[in-house]
Legacy VTK file of the C-alpha trace (Angstrom):
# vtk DataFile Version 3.0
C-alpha trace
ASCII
DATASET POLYDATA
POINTS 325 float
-3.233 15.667 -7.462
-6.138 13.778 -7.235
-7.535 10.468 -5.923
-8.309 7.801 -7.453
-10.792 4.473 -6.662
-8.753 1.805 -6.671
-9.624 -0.909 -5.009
-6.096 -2.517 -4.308
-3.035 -1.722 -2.279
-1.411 0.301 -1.712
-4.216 2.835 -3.137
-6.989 1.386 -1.003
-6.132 1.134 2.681
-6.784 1.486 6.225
-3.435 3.173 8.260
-4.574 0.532 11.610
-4.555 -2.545 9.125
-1.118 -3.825 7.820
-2.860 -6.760 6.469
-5.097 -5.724 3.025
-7.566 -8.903 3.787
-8.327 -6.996 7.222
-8.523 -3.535 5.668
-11.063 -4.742 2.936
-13.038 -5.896 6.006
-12.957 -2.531 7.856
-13.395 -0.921 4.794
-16.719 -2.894 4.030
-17.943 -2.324 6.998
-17.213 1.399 6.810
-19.260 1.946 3.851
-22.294 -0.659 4.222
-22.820 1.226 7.463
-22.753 4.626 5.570
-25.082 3.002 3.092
-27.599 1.770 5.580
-27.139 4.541 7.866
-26.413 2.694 10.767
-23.426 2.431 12.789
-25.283 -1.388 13.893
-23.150 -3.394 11.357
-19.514 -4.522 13.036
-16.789 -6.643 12.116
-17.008 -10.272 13.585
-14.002 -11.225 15.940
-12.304 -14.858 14.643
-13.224 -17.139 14.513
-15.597 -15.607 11.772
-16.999 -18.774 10.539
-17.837 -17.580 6.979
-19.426 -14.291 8.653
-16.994 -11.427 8.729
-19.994 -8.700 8.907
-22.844 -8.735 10.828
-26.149 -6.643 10.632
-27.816 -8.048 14.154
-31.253 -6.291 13.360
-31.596 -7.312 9.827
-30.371 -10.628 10.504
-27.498 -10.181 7.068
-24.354 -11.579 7.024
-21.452 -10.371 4.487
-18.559 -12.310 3.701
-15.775 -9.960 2.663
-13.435 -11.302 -0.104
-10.244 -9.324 -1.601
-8.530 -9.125 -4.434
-5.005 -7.738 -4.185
-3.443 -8.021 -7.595
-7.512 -6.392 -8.611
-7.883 -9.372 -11.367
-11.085 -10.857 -11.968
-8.941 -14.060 -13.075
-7.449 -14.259 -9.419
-10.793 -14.472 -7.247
-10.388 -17.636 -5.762
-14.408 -19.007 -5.685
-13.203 -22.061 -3.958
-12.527 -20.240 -0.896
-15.674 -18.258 -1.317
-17.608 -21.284 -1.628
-15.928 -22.787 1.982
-17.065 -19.653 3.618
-20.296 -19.832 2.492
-20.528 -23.583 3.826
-19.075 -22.589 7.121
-21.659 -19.786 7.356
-24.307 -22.763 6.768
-22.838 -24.410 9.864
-23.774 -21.489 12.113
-26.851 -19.974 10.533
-29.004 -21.536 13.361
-26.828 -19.983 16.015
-26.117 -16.374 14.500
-29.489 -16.298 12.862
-28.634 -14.911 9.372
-31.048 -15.028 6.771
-29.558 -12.994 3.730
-25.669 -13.244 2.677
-23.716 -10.976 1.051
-20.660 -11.481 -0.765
-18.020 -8.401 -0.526
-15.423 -8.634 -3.212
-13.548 -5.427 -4.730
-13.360 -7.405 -8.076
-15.942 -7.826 -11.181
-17.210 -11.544 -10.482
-17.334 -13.507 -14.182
-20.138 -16.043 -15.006
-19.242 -18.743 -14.258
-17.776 -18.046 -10.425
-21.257 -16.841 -9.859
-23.087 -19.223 -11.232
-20.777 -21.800 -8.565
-21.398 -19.508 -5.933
-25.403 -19.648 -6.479
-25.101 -23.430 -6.994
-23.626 -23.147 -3.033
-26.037 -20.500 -1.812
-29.144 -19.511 -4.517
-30.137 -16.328 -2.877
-26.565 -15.131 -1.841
-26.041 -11.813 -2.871
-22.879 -10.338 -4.132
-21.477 -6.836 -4.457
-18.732 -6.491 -6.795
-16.140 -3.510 -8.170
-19.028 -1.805 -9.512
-20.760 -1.434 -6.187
-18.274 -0.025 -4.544
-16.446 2.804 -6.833
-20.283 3.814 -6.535
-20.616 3.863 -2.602
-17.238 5.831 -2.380
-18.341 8.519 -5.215
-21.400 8.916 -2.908
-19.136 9.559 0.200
-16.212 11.204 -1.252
-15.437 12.821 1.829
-15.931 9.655 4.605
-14.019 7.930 2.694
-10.647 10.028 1.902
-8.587 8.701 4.202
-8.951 5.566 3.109
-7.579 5.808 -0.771
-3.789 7.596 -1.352
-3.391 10.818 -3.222
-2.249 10.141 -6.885
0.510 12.539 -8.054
1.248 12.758 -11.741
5.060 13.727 -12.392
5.236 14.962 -15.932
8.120 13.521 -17.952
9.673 16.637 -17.574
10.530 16.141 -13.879
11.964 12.572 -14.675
13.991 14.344 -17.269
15.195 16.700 -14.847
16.251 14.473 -12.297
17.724 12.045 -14.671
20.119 15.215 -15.584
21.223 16.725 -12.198
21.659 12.974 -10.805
23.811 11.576 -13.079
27.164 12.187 -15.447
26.180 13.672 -18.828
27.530 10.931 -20.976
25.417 8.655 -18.926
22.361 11.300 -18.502
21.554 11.035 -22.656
21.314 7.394 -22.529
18.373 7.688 -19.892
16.761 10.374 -21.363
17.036 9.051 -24.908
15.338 5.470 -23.361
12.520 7.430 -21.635
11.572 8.491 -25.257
12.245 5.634 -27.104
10.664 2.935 -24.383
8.413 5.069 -21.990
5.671 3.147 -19.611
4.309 4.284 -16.646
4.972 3.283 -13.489
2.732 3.608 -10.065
5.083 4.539 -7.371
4.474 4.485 -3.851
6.911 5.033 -0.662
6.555 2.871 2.597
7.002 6.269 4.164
4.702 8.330 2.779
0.428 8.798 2.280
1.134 9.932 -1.582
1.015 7.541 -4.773
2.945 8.729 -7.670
2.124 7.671 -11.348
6.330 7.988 -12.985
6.673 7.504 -17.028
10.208 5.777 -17.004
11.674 3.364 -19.712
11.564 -0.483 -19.205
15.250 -0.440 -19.895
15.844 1.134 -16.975
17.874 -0.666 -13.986
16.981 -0.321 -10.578
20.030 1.234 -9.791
18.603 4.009 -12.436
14.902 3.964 -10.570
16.820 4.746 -7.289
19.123 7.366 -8.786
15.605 9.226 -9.830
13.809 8.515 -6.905
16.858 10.115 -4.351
16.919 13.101 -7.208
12.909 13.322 -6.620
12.745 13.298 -2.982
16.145 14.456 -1.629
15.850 12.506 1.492
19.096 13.194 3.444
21.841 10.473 2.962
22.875 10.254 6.803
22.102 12.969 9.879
23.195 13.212 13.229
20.535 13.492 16.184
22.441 15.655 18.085
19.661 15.793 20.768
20.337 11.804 21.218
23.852 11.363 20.580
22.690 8.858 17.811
23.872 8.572 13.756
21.211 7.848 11.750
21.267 6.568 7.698
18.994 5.305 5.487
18.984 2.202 3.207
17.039 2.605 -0.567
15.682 -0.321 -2.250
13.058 -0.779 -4.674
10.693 -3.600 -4.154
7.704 -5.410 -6.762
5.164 -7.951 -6.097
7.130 -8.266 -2.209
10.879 -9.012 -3.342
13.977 -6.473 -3.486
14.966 -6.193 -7.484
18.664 -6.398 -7.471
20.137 -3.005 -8.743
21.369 -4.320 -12.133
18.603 -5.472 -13.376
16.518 -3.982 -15.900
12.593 -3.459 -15.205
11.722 -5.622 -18.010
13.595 -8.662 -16.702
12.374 -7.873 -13.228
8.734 -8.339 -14.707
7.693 -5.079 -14.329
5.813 -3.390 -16.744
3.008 -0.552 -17.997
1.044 -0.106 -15.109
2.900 -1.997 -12.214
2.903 -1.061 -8.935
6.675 -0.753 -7.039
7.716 0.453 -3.979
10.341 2.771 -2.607
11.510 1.122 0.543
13.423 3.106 2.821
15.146 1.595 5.859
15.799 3.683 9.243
19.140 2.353 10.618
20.557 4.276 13.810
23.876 3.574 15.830
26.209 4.559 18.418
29.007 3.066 20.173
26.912 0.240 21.991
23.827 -0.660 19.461
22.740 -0.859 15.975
19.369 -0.425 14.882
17.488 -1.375 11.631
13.953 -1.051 10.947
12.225 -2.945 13.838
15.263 -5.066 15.095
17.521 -3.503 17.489
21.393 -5.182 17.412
22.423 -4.513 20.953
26.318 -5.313 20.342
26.893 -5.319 24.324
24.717 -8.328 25.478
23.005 -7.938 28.862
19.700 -6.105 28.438
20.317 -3.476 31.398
19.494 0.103 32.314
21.823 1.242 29.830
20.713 -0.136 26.976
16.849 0.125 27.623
17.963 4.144 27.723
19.597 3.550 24.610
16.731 1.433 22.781
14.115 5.033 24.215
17.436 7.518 22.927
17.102 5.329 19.507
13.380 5.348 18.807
13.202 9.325 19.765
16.327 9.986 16.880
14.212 7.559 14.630
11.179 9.728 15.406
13.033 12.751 14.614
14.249 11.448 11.118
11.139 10.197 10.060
9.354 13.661 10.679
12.595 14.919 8.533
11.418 12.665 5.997
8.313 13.129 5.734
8.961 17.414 5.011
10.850 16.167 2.575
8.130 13.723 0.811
5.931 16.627 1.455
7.765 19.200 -0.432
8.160 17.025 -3.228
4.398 16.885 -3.935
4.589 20.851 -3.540
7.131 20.555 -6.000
5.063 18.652 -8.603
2.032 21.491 -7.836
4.436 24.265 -8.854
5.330 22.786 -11.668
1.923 21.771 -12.827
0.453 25.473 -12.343
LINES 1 326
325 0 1 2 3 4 5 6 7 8 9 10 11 12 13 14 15 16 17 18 19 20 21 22 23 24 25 26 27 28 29 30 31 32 33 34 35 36 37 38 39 40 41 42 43 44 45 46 47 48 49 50 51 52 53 54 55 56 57 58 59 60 61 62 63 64 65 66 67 68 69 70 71 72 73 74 75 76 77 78 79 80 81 82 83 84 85 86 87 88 89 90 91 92 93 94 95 96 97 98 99 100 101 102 103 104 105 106 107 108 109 110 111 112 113 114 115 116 117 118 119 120 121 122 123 124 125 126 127 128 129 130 131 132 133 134 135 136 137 138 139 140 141 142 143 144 145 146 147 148 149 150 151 152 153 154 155 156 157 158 159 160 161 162 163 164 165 166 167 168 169 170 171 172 173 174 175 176 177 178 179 180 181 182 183 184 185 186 187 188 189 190 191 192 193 194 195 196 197 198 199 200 201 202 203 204 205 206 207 208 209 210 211 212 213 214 215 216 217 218 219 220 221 222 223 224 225 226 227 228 229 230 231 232 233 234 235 236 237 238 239 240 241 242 243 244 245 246 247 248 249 250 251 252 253 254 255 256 257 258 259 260 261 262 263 264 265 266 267 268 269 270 271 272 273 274 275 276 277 278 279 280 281 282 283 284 285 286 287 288 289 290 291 292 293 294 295 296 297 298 299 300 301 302 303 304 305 306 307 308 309 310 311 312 313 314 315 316 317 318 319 320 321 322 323 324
């Protein structure tokens, strides 16, 4: 295991920010007050006005820019340029007098040279700034980046024969060998990024079948403590979208080096509600004492499973150790 700078979702992250934008902010603000050791330097409420940092006694703003797919080619300047003319509008009032530009991408020549044609003494802290900042502060800064596991091919192979019928087993095996990428893996539920070799020819149906072999979440459980049935629901998602099971990875656009999720669904039920995710179904239809006891009875056997599945994501990783020693 080991962890690894990446300055993207899901490796980068902050667990109180769902949205990346936001977590980059935090995240900037983290280390530029480890960097200046200061704890003076806060994130701006919104209306930020081009000013999502602010460093009161040194009179700096930072504008804090992210990149999610991590391509140089994707940094919109545009948008960096109408934050830098909205921080113009309020210079007077917040009293700025240096600007910083935050981005966790490498900035090319010509976006800088539009950004300096906006703002001449802007400065602007790219990739390389960064990886540096968080190899100075390895330790203030775990939390923030996901454990990379590597699973050897050997595991894949493995799993590929106790999950499926022999006949059907060679075929997968003989396309890991014959058209092998790597894949970066990561589960909704879980803290730990996994780097897979698989084949592009691979379905999703396949990725799933490997994935349920890997982790051995439990197919359905009864919280006996709450009277409640709970299941879970597998899909695999890339670039935000569910890829239907029979299609291959290649058609599905994913390739060498893509990121893909393994999206597991809590769904809990007894006689009088159903429960997915964050909806709750109530099949009866007044909202009364009953079912707010059944909504708490829910979200406790929901509690319970997830802890289940987390032991389980858990000994998977001890798993991979084993087999790595």
């Amino acid at each position: 295991m080991s962890t690894h700078y990446r300055l993207v979702p899901p490796f980068l992250y902050v667990p109180e920010e769902q949205d990346f934008s936001k977590a980059w902010e935090f995240f900037c603000c983290k280390l530029m007050n480890l960097s200046n050791k200061t704890t003076e330097i806060y994130v701006r409420n919104p209306p930020e006005q081009g000013v999502d940092l602010y460093y009161p006694s040194q009179r700096i703003a930072y504008q804090c820019k992210s990149v999610e797919s991590g391509k140089s080619g994707d940094f919109n300047v545009t948008k960096a340029v109408e934050s830098i003319e909205a921080a113009k509008r309020i210079q007077a009032e917040l009293g700025w007098k240096e600007y910083v530009l935050c981005v966790n991408v490498a900035i090319s020549g010509a976006a800088e040279a539009t950004l300096k044609k906006a703002l001449p003494d802007i400065e602007i802290l790219p990739y390389s700034h960064w990886i540096g900042l968080c190899e100075a502060n390895p330790v203030e800064v775990e939390r923030n980046f996901r454990r990379l596991v590597e699973v050897p091919r050997a595991k894949v192979l493995d799993a590929i024969h106790n999950r499926f019928l022999e006949h059907y087993s060679d075929q997968l095996k003989k396309k890991v060998v014959d058209t092998p990428f790597d894949v970066f893996l990561y589960s909704n539920r879980h803290d730990t990024a996994y780097r897979v070799p698989v084949s592009e020819d691979f379905t999703c149906r396949d990725l799933l079948g490997i994935f349920r072999e890997f982790f051995k979440l439990p197919e359905s459980d009864r919280i006996s403590s709450e009277g409640i049935d709970v299941s879970l629901s597998h899909a695999v998602v890339f670039n935000g979208k569910k890829v239907p099971l029979y299609v291959s990875l290649k058609d599905a656009g994913i390739a060498h080096g893509s990121v893909i999720t393994y999206w597991t669904t809590i769904v809990w039920k007894d006689a009088e509600a159903k429960f997915e995710g964050d909806v709750i179904h109530m099949i009866t239809s007044d909202m009364n004492e009953s079912s707010r006891t059944l909504s708490q009875r829910g979200k406790r056997a929901v509690s319970a499973f997830s802890d289940r599945l987390s032991q389980r994501f858990q000994d998977f990783d001890n798993s991979i150790s084993s087999w790595n020693a």
